[in-house]
N, C-alpha and C positions, 0 to 999 in steps of 0.2 A: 588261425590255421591249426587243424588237427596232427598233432604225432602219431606216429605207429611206432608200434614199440612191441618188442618179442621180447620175452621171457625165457630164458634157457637153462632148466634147472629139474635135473632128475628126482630132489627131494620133492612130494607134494607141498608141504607145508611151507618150506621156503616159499615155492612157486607161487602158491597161492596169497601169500600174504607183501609178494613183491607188486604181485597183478592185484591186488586190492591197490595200496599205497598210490601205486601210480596211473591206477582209475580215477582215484581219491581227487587225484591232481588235475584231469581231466584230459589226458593223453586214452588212445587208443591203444588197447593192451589185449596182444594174444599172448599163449603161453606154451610150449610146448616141454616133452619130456626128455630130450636126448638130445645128443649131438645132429646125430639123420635125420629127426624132426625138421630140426632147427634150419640147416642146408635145404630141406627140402621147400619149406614154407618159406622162405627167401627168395629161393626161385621164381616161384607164385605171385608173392606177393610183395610191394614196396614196402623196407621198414628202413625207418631214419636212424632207431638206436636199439641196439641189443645188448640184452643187460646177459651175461654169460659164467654159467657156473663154470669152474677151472679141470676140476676134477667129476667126470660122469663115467658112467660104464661105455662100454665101446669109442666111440670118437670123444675126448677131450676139450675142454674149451679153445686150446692153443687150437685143434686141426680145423673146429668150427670155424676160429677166425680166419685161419688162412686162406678156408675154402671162399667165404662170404667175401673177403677182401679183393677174392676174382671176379665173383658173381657181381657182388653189389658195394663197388669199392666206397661209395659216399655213406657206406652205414655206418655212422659210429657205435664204436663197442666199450663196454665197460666189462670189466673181468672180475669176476666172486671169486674168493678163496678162501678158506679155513685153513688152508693150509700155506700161510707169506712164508715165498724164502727166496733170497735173492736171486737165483736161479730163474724163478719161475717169471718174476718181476723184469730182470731183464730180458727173457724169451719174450715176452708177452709186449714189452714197448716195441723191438724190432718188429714187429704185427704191428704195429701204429693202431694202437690202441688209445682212446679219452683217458681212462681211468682203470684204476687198480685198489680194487677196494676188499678189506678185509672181514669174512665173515663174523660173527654177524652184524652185517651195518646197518644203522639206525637207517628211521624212515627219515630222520633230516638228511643224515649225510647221502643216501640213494638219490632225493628226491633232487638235493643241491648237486650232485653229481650229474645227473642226468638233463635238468636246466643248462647247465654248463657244454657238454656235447652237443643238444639240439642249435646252443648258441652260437659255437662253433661250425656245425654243419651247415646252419644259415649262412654264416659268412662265406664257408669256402663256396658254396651253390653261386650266392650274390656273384663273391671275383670269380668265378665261372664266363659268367653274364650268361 
């Protein structure tokens, strides 16, 4: 089974090199540039994990999740940040959030992050039934 995975990160280079890694992996990877993107391509389209810059110009990674967690509550989200501080760490678990990861994270620790979420969202789908 294919992943779908979105990418949520206003810097290019981040973006591009997160949407490599987990091509690499062989999940389906789009990428978009901002928070509006992000919400909007959601709606659209089914995605199982979205990997989420914290800090972007206009909507923020916290309001992305919020929004996505109405839309598309079984998408698990992983949350980027350069900038850790407890604050933002406990705002971001209330969001029931997978993961909270520190910029810049390795392509293990993203790739083992992101196994872990799809692994997760399998099961809760399964006791679904």
């Amino acid at each position: 089974m294919k992943f779908n995975i979105l990418v949520v990160d206003d810097e290019p280079v981040a973006r591009q090199s997160l949407t490599d890694i987990l091509k690499l992996e062989g999940y389906l990877v789009a990428s978009v540039p901002n928070g509006q993107a992000a919400v909007e391509y959601v709606r659209m389209h089914p995605v199982d994990l979205m990997v989420v810059d914290l800090r972007m110009p206009g909507m923020d990674g916290l309001e992305v999740i919020q929004v996505v967690n109405q839309v598309s509550p079984e998408t698990e989200v992983i949350l980027l940040t350069a900038y850790g501080s407890t604050e933002t760490a406990i705002q971001a678990l209330r969001l029931r959030i997978h993961d909270y990861l520190l910029k810049p994270a390795s392509p293990s620790q993203m790739t083992a992050s992101v196994k872990k979420g799809l692994t997760r969202r399998t099961a809760r789908m399964k006791a679904r039934g």
